[in-house]
C-alpha positions as CSV (number, residue, x, y, z in Angstrom):
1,X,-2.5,-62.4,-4.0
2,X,-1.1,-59.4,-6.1
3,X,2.1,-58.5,-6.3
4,X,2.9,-56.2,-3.5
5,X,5.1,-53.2,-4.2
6,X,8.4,-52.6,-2.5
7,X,8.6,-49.8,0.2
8,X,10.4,-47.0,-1.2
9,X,12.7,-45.6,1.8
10,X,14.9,-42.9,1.8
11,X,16.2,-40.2,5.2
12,X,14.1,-38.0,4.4
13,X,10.5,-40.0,4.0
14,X,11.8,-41.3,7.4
15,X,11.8,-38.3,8.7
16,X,8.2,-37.5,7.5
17,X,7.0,-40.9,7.1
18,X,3.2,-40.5,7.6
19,X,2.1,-42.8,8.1
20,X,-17.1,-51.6,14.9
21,X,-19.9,-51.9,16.0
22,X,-22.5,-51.7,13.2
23,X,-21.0,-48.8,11.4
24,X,-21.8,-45.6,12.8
25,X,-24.2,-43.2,10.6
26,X,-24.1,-39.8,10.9
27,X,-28.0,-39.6,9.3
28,X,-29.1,-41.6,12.2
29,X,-29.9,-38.1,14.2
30,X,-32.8,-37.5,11.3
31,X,-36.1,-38.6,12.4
32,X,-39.8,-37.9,11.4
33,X,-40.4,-36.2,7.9
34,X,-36.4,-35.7,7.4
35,X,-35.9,-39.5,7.2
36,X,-39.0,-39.9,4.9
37,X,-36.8,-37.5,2.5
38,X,-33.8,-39.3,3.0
39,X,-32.7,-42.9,1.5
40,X,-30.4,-45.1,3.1
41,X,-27.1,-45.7,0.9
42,X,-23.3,-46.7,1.5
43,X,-20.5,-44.6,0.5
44,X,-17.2,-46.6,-0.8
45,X,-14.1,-44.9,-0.9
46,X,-12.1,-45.4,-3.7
47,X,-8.7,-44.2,-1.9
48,X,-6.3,-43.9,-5.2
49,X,-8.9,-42.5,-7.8
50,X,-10.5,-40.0,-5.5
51,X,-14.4,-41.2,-5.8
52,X,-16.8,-42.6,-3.4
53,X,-19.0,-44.8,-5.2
54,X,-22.5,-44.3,-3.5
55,X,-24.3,-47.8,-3.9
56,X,-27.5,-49.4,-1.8
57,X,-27.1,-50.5,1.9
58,X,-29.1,-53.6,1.2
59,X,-29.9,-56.3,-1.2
60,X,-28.4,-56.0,-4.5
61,X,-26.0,-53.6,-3.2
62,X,-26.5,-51.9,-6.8
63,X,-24.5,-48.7,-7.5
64,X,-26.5,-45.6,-7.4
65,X,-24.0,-42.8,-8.3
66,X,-20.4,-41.5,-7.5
67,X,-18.9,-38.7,-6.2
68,X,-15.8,-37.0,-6.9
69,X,-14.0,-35.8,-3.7
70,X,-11.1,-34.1,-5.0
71,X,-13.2,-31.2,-7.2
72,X,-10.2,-29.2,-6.0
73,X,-7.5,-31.1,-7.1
74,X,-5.9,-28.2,-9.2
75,X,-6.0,-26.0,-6.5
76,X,-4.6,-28.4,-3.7
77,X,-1.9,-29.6,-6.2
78,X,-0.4,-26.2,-7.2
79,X,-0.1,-25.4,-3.0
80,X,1.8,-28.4,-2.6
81,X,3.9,-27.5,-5.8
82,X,4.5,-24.4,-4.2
83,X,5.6,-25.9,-0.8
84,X,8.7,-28.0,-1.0
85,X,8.3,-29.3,2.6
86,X,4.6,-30.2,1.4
87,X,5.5,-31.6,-2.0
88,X,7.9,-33.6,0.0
89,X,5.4,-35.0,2.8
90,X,2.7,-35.9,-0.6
91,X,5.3,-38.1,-2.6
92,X,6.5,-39.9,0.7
93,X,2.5,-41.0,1.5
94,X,2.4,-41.5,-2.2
95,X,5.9,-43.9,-2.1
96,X,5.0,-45.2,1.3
97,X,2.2,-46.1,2.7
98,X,0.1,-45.2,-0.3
99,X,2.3,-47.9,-2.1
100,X,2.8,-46.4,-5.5
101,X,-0.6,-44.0,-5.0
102,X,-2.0,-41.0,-4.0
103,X,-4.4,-41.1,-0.9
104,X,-7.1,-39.0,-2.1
105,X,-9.8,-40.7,0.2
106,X,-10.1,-42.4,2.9
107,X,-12.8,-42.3,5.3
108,X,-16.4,-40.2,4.8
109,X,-19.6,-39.9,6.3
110,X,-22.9,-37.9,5.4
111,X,-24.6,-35.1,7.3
112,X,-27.7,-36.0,9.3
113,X,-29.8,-33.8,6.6
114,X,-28.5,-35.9,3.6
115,X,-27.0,-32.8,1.6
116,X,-23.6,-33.7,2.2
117,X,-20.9,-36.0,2.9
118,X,-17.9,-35.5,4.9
119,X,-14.1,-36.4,3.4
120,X,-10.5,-37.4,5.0
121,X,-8.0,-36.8,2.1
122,X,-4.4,-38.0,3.3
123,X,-2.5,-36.7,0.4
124,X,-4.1,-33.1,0.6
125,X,-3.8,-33.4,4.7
126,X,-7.4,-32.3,4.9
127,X,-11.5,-32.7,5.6
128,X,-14.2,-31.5,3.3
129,X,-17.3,-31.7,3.3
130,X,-18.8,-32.2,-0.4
131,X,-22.7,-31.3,-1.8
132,X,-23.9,-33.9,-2.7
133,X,-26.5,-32.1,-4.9
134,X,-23.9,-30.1,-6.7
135,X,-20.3,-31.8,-6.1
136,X,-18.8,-28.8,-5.0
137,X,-16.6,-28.1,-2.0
138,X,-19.0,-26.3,1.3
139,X,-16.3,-26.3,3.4
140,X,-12.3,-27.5,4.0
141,X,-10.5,-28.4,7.3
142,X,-6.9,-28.9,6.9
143,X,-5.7,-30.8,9.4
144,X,-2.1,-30.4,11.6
145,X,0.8,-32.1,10.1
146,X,1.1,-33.6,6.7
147,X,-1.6,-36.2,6.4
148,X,-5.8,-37.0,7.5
149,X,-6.6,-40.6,8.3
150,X,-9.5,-42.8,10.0
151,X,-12.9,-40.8,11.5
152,X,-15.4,-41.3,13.4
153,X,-18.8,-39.6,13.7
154,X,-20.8,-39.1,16.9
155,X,-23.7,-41.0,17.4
156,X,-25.9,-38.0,17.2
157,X,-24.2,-37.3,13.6
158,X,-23.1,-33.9,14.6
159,X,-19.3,-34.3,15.1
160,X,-16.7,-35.8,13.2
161,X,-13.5,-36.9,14.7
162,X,-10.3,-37.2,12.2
163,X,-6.9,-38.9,12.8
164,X,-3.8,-36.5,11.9
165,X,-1.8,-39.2,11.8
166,X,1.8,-37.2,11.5
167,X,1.0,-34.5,14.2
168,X,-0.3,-37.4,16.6
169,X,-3.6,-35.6,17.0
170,X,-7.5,-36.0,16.8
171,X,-9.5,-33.2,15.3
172,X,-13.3,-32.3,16.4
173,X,-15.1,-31.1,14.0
174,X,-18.7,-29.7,13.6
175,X,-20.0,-32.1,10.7
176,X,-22.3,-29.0,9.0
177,X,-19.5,-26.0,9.0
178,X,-15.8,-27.9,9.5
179,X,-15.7,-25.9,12.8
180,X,-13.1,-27.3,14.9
181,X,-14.5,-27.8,19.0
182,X,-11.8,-29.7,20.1
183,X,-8.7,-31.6,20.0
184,X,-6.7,-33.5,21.6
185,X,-3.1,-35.4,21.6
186,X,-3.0,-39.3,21.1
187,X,0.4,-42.1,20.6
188,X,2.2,-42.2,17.6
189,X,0.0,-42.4,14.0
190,X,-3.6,-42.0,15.5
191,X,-5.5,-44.6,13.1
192,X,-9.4,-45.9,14.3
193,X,-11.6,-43.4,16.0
194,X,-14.6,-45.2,18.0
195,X,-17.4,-42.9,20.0
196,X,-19.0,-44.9,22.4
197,X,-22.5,-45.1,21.3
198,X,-23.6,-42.2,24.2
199,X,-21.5,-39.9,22.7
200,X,-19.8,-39.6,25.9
201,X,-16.0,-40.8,25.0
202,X,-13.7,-41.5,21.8
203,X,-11.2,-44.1,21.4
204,X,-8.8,-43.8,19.5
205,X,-6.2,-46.2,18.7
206,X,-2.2,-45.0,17.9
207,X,-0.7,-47.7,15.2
208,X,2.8,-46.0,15.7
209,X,5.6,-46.4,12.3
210,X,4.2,-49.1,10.0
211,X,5.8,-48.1,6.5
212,X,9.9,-49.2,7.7
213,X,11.4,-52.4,7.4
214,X,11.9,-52.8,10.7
215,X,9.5,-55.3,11.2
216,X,10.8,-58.5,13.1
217,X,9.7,-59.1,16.6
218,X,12.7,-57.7,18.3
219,X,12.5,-54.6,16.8
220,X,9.3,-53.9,18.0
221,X,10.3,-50.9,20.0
222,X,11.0,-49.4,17.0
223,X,7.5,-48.2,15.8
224,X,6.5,-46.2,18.7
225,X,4.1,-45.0,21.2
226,X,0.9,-47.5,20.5
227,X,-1.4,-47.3,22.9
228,X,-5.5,-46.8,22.9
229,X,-6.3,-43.1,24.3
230,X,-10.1,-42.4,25.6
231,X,-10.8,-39.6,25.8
232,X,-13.8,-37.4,27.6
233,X,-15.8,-36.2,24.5
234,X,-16.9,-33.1,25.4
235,X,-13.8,-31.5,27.2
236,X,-11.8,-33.6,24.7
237,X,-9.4,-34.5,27.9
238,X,-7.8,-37.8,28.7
239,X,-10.0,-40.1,30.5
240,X,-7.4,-43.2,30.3
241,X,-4.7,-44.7,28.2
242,X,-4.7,-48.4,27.3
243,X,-1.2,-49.8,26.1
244,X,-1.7,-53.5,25.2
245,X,1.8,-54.0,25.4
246,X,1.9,-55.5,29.1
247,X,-1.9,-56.7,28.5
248,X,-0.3,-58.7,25.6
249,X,2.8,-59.9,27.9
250,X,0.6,-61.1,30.6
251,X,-0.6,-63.9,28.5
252,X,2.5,-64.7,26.9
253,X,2.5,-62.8,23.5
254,X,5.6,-61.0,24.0
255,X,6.2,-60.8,20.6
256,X,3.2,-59.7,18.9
257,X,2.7,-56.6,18.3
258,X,0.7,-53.6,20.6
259,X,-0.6,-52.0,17.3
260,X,-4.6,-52.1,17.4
261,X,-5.9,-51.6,14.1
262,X,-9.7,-51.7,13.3
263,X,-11.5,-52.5,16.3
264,X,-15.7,-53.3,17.5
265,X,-17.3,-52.9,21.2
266,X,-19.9,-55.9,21.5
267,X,-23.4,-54.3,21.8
268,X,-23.3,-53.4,25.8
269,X,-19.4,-52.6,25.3
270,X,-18.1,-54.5,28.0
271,X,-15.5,-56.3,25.1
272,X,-13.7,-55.1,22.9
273,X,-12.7,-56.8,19.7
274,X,-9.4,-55.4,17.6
275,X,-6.6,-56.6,15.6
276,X,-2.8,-55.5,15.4
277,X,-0.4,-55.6,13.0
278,X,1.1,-58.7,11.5
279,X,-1.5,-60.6,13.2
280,X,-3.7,-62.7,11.6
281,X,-6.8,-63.1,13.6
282,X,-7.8,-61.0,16.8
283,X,-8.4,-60.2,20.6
284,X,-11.4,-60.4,22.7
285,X,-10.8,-57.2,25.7
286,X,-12.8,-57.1,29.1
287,X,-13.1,-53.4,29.7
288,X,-13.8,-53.9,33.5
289,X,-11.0,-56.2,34.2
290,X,-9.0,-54.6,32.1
291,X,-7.9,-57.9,30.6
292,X,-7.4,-59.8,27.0
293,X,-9.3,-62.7,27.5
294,X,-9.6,-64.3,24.7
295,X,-7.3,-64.4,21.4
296,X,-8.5,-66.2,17.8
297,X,-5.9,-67.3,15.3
298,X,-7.1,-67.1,12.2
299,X,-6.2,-69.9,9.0
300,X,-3.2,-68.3,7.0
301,X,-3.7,-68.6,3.2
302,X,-0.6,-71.3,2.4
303,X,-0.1,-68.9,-1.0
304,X,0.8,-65.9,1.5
305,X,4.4,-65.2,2.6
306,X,5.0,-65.0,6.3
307,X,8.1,-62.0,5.4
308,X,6.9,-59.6,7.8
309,X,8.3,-56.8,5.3
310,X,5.8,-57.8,2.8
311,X,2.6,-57.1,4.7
312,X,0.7,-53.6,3.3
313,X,1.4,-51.1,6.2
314,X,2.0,-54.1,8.6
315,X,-2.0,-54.9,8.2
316,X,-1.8,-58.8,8.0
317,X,-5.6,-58.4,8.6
318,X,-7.2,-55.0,8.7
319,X,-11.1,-55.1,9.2
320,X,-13.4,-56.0,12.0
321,X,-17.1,-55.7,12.2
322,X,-20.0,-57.3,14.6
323,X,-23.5,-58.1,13.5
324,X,-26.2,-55.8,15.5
325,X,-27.2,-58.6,18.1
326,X,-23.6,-59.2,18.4
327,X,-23.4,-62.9,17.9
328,X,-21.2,-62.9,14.6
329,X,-17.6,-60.6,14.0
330,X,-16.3,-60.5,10.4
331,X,-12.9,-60.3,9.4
332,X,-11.4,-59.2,6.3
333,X,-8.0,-61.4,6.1
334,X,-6.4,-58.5,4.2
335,X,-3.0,-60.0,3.2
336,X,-4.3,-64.1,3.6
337,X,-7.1,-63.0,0.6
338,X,-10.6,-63.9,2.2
339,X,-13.3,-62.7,4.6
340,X,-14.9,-64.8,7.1
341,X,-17.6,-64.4,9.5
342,X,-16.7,-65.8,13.3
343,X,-19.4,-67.3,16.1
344,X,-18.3,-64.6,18.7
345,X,-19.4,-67.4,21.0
346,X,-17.1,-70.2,20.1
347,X,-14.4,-68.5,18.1
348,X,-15.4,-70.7,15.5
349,X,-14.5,-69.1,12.2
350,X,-17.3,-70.3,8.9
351,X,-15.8,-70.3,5.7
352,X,-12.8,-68.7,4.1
353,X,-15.0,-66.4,1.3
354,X,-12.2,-65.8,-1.1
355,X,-11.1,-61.8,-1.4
356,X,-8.6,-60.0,-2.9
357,X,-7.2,-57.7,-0.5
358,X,-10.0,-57.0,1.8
359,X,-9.4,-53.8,3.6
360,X,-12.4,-53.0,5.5
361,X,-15.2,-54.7,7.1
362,X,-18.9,-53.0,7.9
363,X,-22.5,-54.2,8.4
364,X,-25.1,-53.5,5.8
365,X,-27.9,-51.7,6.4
366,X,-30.5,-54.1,7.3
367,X,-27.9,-56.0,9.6
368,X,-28.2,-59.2,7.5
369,X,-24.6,-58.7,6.3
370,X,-20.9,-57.9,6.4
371,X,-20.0,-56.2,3.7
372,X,-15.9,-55.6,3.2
373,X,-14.5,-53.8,0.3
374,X,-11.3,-55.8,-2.1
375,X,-9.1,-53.2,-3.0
376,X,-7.1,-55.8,-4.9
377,X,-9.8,-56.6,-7.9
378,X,-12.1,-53.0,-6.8
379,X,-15.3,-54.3,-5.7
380,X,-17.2,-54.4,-2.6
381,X,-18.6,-58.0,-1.6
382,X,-21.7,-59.1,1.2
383,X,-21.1,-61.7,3.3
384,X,-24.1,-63.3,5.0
385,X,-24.1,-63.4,9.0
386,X,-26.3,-66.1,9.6
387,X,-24.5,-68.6,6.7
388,X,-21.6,-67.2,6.3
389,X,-21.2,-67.3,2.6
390,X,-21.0,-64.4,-0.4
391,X,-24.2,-62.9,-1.8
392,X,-22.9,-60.7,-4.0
393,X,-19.8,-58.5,-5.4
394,X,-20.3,-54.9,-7.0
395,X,-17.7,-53.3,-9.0
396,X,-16.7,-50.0,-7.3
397,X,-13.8,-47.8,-8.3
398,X,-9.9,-47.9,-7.6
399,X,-8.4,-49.3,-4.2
400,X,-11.8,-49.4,-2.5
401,X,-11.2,-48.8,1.6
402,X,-13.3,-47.6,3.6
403,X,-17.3,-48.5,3.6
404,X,-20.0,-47.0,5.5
405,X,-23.6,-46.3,6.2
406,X,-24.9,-42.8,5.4
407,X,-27.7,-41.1,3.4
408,X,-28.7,-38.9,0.9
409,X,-32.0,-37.4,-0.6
410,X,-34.3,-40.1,-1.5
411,X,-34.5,-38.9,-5.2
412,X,-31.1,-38.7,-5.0
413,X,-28.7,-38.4,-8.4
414,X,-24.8,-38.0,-9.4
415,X,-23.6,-34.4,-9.2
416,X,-23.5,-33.6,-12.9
417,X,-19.6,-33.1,-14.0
């Protein structure tokens, strides 16, 4: 396990403290010729270098190019040097949550056509979209508050919805211009965005204050409004809020926390599967009985401390995924250093692939995988469903995150510069 970094807390970062299914693809929407022109890739964010390292979606998982996603890092830098409330909100994600590091990328997805991909950038509190043909900036969204997080894109690849994790609100964005259609207000630090795979509603998942050291059990109360808001995803108005809190207490987990991190619907989404902070395992939710039915306790790694304060962000595991038939979940064990795949039948967990900081779990593109990225030795490693054991690790860039499905022109090269 590497050495964690301690939390740098002061008054005033306190006061601005910013905080799946089969992984969604916005390119899904092409069909016919378009798709013939387009080639199937996955986009890994490399959160403190500013690059998304575009590599295959199946097999060798090769690397295919790289993007930069900060082109306009002079220009972004000399507004926040110019703004001292700004400059003050980019050095607290950069001392906080960003543990020593600027957040320059953290979730993305491509435009049905290919031509583009589509950026979160916490430090610059902002979407782009980025050519992919010439590297360049088409458009810029900057989003309310001090900081952009988690997105989601519909499953028609036309909307993208973006956490703004310090204003405590989702943005609705057209994916081809940045045009905002809608937004809405959510709990404390809005983290995972899920469309159900109709389009019709978004989840979205409130992790409330996880960079103070207020950590213990009984001091729970302290991080906030967490709850799950769903929302209608065409008015963008409340269709019901889920707090896990007295869902949690009805089985007898009074104290672990109501924080839902990365969460999956099984294929018909009648469950849903999610972690929370500090916990290391997950839930199994019945959406019609409005119930957790089932919870899995994952194996701790004996080498990792149990000092709540220690845990990155309060993520003990952070990464969920399901294989397409929905008979397998895989879980990156962030802070426990492995992935494993789990019979979503049984519960029963296969074995303990060794990781280094896994942050994020998705499913490769022929379904035959879990891929999760390990932002603590910067490579992205496949996991196979059916056995359960590694395939293969690429070498990406620095503090890989976020992985997903997307696409780009079948002859397809690095922007030049």
């Amino acid at each position: 396990m590497p050495a964690i970094r301690p939390r740098h807390l002061c008054s005033m970062a306190a006061a601005l403290v910013l905080t799946v299914t089969a992984p969604a693809t916005a390119a899904t929407a092409a069909s016919g010729a378009d798709v013939a022109a387009l080639r199937e890739v996955m986009f890994v964010g490399n959160n403190w270098e500013g690059t998304a390292d575009v590599i295959k979606s199946t097999g060798d998982f090769a690397k295919i190019g790289r993007i930069n996603v900060i082109p306009d890092k002079n220009q972004r830098m000399a507004e926040i040097n110019a703004d001292p409330i700004r400059w003050i909100a980019f050095m607290t994600i950069r001392n906080s949550v960003g543990e020593g590091h600027d957040q320059f990328v953290d979730d993305m997805y491509s435009t049905p056509d290919g031509t583009s991909v589509v950026v979160s950038r916490p430090s610059f509190a902002d979407v782009v979209s980025i050519d992919l043909s010439t590297g360049a900036v088409n458009w810029r969204f900057p989003v309310s508050g001090y900081r952009s997080d988690h997105m989601a894109v519909s499953p028609d690849g036309k909307r993208v919805a973006v956490s703004a994790s310090t204003s405590n609100t989702v943005h609705v964005l057209d994916i081809e211009t940045g045009r905002q259609l809608g937004s809405y207000s959510t709990g404390d630090k809005p983290h995972e965005n899920i469309f159900t795979k109709d389009g019709k509603q978004i989840w979205t998942m409130s992790i409330g204050e996880v960079n103070t050291a207020l950590d213990a059990p009984w001091l729970d109360w302290t991080k906030g409004d967490r709850r799950i808001t769903v929302v209608d995803a065409t008015t963008y108005q409340p269709v019901k809020v889920i707090d896990m809190r007295r869902r949690l207490d009805a089985i007898g987990l009074t104290d672990y926390s109501d924080a839902v991190r990365p969460a999956v619907f099984s294929p018909d989404e009648s469950k849903l599967y999610f972690q929370v902070s500090f916990f290391n395992g997950f839930f199994e939710y019945d959406i019609a009985t409005d119930k957790i039915t089932r919870t899995k306790t994952l194996p701790k790694n004996p080498a990792t401390s149990d000092d709540r304060t220690t845990f990155v962000n309060d993520s003990r595991h952070h990464g969920l995924s399901m294989s397409p038939d929905g008979s397998k979940l895989c879980v990156a064990g962030t802070m426990d250093d492995y992935a494993t795949v789990v019979n979503r039948t049984t519960l029963q967990e296969g074995p303990l692939v060794t990781a280094s900081k896994p942050y994020w779990a998705t499913v490769s593109g022929d379904g035959k995988s879990c891929v999760v990225s390990e932002s603590g030795t910067d490579q992205v490693t496949a996991i196979d469903f059916a056995t359960g054991k590694k395939v293969v690790s690429v070498p990406v860039g620095d503090h890989p995150q976020r992985v997903r499905l997307g696409h780009v022109a079948a002859d397809w090269t690095s922007p030049a510069g």
